[in-house]
TIMI-2910 file (N, C-alpha, C, CB; in pm, 1 decimal, decimal comma, always signed):
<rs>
+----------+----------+----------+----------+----------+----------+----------+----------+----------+----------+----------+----------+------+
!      n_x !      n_y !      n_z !     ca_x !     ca_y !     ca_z !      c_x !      c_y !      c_z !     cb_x !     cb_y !     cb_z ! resn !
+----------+----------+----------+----------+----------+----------+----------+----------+----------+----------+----------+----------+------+
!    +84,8 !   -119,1 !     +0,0 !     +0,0 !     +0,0 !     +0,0 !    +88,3 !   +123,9 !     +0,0 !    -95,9 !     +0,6 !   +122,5 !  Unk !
!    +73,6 !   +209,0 !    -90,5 !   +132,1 !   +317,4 !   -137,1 !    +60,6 !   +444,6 !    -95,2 !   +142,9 !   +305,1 !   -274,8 !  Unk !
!    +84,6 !   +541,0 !     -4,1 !    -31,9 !   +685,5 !     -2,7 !    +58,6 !   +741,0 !   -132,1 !    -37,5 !   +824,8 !   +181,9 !  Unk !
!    -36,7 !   +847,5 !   -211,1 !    -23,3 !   +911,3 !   -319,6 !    -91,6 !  +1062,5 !   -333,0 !    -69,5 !   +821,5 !   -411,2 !  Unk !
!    -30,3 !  +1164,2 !   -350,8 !    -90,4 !  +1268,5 !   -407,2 !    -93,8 !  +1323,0 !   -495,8 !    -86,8 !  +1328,2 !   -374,3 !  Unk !
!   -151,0 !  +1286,0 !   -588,3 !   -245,5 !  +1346,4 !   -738,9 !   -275,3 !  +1507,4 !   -792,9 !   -405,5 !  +1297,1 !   -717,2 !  Unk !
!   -154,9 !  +1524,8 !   -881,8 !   -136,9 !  +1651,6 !   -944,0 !   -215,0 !  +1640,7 !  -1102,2 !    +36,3 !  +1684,6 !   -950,3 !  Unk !
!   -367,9 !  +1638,7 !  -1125,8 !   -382,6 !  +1619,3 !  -1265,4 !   -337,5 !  +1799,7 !  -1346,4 !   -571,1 !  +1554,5 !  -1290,5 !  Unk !
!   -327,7 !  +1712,7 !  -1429,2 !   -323,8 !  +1874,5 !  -1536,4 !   -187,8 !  +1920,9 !  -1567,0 !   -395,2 !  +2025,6 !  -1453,5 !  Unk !
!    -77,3 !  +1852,4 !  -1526,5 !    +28,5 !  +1904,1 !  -1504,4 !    +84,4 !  +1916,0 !  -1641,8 !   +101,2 !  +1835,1 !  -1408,1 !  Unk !
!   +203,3 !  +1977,6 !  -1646,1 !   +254,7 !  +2012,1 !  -1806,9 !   +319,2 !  +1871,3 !  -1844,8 !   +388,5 !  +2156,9 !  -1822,7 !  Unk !
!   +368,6 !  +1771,6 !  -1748,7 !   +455,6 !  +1618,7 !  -1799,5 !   +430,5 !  +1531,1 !  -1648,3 !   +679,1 !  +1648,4 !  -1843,4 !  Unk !
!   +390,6 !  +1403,0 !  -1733,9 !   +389,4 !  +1337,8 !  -1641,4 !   +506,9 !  +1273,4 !  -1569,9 !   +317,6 !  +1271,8 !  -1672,6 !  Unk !
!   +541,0 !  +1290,2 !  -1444,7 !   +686,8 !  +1283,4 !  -1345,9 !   +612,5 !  +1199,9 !  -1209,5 !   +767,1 !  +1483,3 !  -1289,7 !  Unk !
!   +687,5 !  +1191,8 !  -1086,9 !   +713,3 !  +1147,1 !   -953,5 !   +827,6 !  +1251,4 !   -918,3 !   +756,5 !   +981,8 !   -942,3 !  Unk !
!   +724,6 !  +1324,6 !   -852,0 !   +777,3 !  +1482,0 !   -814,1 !   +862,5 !  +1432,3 !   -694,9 !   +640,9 !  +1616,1 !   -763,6 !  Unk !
!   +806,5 !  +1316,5 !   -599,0 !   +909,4 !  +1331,8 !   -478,1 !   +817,0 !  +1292,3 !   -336,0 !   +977,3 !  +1512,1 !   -470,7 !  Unk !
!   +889,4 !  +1300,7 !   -243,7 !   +794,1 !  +1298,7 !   -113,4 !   +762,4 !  +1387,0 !    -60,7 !   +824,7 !  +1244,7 !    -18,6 !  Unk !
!   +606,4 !  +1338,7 !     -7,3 !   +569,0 !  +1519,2 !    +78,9 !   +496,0 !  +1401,4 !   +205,1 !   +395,4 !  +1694,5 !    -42,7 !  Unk !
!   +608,4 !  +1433,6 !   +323,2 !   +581,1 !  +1348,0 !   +435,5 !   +582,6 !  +1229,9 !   +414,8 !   +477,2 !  +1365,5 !   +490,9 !  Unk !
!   +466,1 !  +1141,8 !   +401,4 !   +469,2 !  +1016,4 !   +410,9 !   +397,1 !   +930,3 !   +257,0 !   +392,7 !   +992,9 !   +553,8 !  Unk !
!   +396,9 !  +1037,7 !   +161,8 !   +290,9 !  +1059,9 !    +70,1 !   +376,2 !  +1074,2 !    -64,7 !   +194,4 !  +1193,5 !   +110,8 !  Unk !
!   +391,9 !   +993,0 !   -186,4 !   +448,9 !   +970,1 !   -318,9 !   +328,8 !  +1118,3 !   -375,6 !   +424,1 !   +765,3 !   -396,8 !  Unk !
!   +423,6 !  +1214,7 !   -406,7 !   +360,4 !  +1352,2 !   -494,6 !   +383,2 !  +1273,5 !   -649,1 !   +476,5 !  +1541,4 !   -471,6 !  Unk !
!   +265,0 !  +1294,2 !   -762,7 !   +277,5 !  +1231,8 !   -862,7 !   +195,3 !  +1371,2 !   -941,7 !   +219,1 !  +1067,4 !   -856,9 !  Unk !
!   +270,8 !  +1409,9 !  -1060,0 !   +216,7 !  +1474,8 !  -1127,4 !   +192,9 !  +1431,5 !  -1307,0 !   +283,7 !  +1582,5 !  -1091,2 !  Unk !
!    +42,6 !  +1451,7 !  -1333,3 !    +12,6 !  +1408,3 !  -1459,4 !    -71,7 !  +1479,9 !  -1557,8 !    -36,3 !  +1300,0 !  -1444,1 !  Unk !
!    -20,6 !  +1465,5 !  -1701,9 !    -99,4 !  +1557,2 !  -1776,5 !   -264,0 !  +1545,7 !  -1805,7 !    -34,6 !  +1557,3 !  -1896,4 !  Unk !
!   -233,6 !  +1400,9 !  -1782,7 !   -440,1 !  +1378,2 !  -1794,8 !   -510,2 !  +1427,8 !  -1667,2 !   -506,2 !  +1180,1 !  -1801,7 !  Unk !
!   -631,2 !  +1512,2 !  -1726,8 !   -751,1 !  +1547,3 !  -1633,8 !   -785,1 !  +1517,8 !  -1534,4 !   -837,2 !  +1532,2 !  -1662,2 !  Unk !
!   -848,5 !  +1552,6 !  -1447,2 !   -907,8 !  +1430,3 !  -1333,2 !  -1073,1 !  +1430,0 !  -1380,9 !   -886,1 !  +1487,1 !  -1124,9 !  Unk !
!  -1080,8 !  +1393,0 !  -1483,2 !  -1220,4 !  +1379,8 !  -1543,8 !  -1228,3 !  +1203,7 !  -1589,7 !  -1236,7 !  +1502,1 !  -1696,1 !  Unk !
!  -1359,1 !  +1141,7 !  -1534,8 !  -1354,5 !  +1017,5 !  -1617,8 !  -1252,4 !   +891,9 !  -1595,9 !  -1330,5 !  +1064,8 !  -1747,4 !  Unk !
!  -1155,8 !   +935,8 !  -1507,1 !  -1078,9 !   +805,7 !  -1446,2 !   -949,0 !   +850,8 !  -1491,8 !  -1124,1 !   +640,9 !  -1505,7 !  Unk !
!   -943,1 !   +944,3 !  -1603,0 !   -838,4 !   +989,9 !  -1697,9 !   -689,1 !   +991,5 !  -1616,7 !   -882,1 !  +1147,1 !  -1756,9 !  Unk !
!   -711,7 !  +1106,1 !  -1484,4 !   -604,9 !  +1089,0 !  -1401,9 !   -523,9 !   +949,1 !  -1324,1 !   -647,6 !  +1164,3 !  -1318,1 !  Unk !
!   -666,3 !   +875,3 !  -1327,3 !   -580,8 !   +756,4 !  -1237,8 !   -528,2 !   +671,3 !  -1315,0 !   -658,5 !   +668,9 !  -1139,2 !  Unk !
!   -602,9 !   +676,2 !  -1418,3 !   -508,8 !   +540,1 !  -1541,5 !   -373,9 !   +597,1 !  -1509,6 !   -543,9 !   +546,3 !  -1766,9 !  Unk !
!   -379,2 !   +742,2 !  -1584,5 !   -254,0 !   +812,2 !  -1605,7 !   -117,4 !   +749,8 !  -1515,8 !   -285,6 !   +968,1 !  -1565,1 !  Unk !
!   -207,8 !   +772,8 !  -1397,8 !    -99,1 !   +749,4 !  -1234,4 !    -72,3 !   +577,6 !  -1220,8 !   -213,7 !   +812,1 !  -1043,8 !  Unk !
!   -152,0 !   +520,2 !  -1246,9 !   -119,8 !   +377,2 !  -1256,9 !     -0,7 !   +309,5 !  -1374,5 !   -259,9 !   +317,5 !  -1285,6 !  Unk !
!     -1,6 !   +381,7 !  -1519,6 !    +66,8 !   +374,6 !  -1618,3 !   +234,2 !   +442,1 !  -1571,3 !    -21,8 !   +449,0 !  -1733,7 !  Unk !
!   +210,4 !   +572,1 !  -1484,2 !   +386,4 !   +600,0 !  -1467,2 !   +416,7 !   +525,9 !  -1370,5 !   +446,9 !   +751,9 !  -1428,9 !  Unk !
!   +329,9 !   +467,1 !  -1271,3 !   +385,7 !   +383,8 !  -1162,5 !   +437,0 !   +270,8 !  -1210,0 !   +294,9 !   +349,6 !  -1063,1 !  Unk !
!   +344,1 !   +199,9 !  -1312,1 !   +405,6 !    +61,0 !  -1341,5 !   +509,6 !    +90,1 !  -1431,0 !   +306,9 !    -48,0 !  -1404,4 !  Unk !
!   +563,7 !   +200,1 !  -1541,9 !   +651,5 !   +173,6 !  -1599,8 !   +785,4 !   +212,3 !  -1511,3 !   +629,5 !   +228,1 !  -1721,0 !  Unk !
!   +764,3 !   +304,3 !  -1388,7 !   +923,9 !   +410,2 !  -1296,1 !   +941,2 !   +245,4 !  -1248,2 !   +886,8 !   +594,7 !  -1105,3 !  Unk !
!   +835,9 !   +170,5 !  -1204,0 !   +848,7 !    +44,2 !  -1133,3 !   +943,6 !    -96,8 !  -1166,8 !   +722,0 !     +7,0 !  -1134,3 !  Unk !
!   +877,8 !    -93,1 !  -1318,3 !   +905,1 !   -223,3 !  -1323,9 !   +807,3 !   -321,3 !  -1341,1 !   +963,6 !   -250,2 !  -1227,9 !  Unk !
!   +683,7 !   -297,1 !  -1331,4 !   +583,4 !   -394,1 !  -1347,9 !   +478,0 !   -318,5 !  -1418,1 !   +536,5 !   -459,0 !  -1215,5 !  Unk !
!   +373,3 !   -470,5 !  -1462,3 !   +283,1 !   -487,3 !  -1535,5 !   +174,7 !   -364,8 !  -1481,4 !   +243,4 !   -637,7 !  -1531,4 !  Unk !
!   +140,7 !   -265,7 !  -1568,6 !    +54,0 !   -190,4 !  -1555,9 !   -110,4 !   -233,6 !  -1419,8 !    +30,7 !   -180,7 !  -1716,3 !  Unk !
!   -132,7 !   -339,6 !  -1466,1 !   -221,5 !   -445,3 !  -1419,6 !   -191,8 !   -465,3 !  -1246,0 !   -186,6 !   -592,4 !  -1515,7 !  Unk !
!    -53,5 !   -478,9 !  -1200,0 !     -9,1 !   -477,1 !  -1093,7 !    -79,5 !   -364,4 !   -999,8 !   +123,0 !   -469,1 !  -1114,0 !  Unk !
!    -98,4 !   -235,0 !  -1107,8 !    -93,4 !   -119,1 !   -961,6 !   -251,8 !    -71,6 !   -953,8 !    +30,2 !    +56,3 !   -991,0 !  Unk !
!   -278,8 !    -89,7 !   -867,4 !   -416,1 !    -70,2 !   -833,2 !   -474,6 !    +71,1 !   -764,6 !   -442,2 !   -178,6 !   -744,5 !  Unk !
!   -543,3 !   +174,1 !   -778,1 !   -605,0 !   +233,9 !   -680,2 !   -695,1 !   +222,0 !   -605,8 !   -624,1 !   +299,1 !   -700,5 !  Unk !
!   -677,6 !   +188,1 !   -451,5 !   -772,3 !   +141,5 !   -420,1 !   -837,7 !   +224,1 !   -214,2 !   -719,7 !    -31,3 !   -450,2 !  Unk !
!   -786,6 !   +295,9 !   -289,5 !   -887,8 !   +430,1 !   -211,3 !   -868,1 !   +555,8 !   -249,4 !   -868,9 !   +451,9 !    -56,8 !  Unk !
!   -956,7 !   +647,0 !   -231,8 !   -939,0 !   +804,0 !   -299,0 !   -995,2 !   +813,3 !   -453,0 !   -761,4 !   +850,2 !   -306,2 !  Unk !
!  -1056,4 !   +740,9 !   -492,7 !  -1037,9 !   +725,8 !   -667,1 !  -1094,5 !   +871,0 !   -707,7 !  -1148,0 !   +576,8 !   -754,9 !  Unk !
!  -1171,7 !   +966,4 !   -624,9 !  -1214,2 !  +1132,7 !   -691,8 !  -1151,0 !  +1231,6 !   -584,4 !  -1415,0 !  +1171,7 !   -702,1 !  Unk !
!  -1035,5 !  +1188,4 !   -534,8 !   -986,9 !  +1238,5 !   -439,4 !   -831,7 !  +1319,9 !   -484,9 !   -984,6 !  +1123,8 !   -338,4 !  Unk !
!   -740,2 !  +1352,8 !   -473,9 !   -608,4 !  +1391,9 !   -472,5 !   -539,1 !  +1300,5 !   -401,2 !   -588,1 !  +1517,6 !   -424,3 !  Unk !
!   -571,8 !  +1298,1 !   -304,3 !   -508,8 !  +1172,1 !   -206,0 !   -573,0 !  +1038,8 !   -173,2 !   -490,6 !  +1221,4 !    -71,7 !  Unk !
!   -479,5 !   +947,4 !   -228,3 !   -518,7 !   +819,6 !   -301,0 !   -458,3 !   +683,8 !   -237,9 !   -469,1 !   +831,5 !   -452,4 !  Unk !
!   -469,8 !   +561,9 !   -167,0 !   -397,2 !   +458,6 !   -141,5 !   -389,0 !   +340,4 !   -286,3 !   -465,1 !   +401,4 !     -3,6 !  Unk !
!   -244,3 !   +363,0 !   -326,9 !   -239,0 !   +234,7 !   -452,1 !   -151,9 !    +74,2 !   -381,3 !   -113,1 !   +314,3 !   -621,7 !  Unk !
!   -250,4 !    +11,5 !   -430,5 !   -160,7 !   -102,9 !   -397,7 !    -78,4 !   -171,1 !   -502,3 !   -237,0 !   -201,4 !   -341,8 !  Unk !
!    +33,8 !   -222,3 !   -489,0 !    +93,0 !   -252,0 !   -594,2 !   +126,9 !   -401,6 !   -583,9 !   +201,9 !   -163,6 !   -613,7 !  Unk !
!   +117,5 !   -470,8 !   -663,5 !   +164,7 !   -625,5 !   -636,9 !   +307,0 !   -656,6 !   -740,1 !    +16,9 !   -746,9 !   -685,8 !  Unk !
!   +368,3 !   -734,5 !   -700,2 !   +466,2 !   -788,0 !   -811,3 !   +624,8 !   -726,4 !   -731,7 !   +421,0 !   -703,5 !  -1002,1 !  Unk !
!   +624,5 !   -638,3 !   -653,9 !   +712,7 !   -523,3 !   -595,0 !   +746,7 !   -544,8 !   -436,7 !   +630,9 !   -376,6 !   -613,4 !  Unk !
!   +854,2 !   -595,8 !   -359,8 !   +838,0 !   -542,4 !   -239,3 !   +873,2 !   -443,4 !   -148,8 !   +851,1 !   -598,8 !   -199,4 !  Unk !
!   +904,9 !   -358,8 !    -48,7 !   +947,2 !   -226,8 !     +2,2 !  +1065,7 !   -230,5 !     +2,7 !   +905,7 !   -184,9 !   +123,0 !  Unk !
!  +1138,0 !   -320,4 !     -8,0 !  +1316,9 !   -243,9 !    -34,1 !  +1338,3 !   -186,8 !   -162,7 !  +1455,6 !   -362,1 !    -29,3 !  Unk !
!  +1252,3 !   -291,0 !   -293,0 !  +1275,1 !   -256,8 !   -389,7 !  +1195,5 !    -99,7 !   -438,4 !  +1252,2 !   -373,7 !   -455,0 !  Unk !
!  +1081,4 !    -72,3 !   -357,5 !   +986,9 !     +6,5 !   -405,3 !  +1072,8 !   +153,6 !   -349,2 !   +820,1 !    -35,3 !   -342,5 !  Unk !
!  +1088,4 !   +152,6 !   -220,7 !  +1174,5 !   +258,2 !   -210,8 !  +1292,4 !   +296,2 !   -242,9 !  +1181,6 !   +274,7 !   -134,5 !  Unk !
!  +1365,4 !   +221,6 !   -287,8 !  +1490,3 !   +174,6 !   -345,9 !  +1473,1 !   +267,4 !   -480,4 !  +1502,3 !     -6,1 !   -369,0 !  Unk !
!  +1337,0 !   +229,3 !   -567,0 !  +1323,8 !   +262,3 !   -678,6 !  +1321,0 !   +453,6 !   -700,2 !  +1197,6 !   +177,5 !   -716,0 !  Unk !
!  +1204,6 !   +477,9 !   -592,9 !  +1135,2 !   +613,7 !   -561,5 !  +1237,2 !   +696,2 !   -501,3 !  +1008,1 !   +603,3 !   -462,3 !  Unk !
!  +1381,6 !   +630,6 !   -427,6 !  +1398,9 !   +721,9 !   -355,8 !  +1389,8 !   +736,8 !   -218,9 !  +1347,1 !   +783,5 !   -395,3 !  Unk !
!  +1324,2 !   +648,4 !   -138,1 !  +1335,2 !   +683,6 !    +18,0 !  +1353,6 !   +514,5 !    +50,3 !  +1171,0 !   +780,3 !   +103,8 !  Unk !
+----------+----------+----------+----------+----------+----------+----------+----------+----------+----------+----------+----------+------+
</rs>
């Protein structure tokens, strides 16, 4: 389980960094229609390493702040990857 905060609209989609305890993710798709979360699921699984399919949102879905779960990944490697 991943906390996440959701920048739609942004000029490029990135992984801005940490804010506290919370993966900042910024993306060019909308937050209209699911648009943003595909978006956020697609840079997670490719910065990651895994199958798109792996990363799930599974709280917050019309929210900014979001819990993703990710399967396929475990926390040495995940922070390892991100940075903390």
């Amino acid at each position: 389980r991943l906390p996440i905060k959701v920048i739609p609209g942004a000029s490029q989609d990135e992984i801005s960094g940490w804010l506290g305890d919370r993966l900042k993710i910024r993306v060019r798709a909308p937050a209209e229609s699911g648009k943003a979360n595909k978006a956020v699921c697609r840079l997670l699984a490719s910065r990651l390493g895994i199958a798109p399919s792996s990363v799930q949102i599974t709280s917050g879905g019309a929210s900014p702040l979001k819990i993703v779960s990710l399967d396929g990944i475990d926390d040495k490697r995940l922070h390892g990857t991100l940075g903390r």
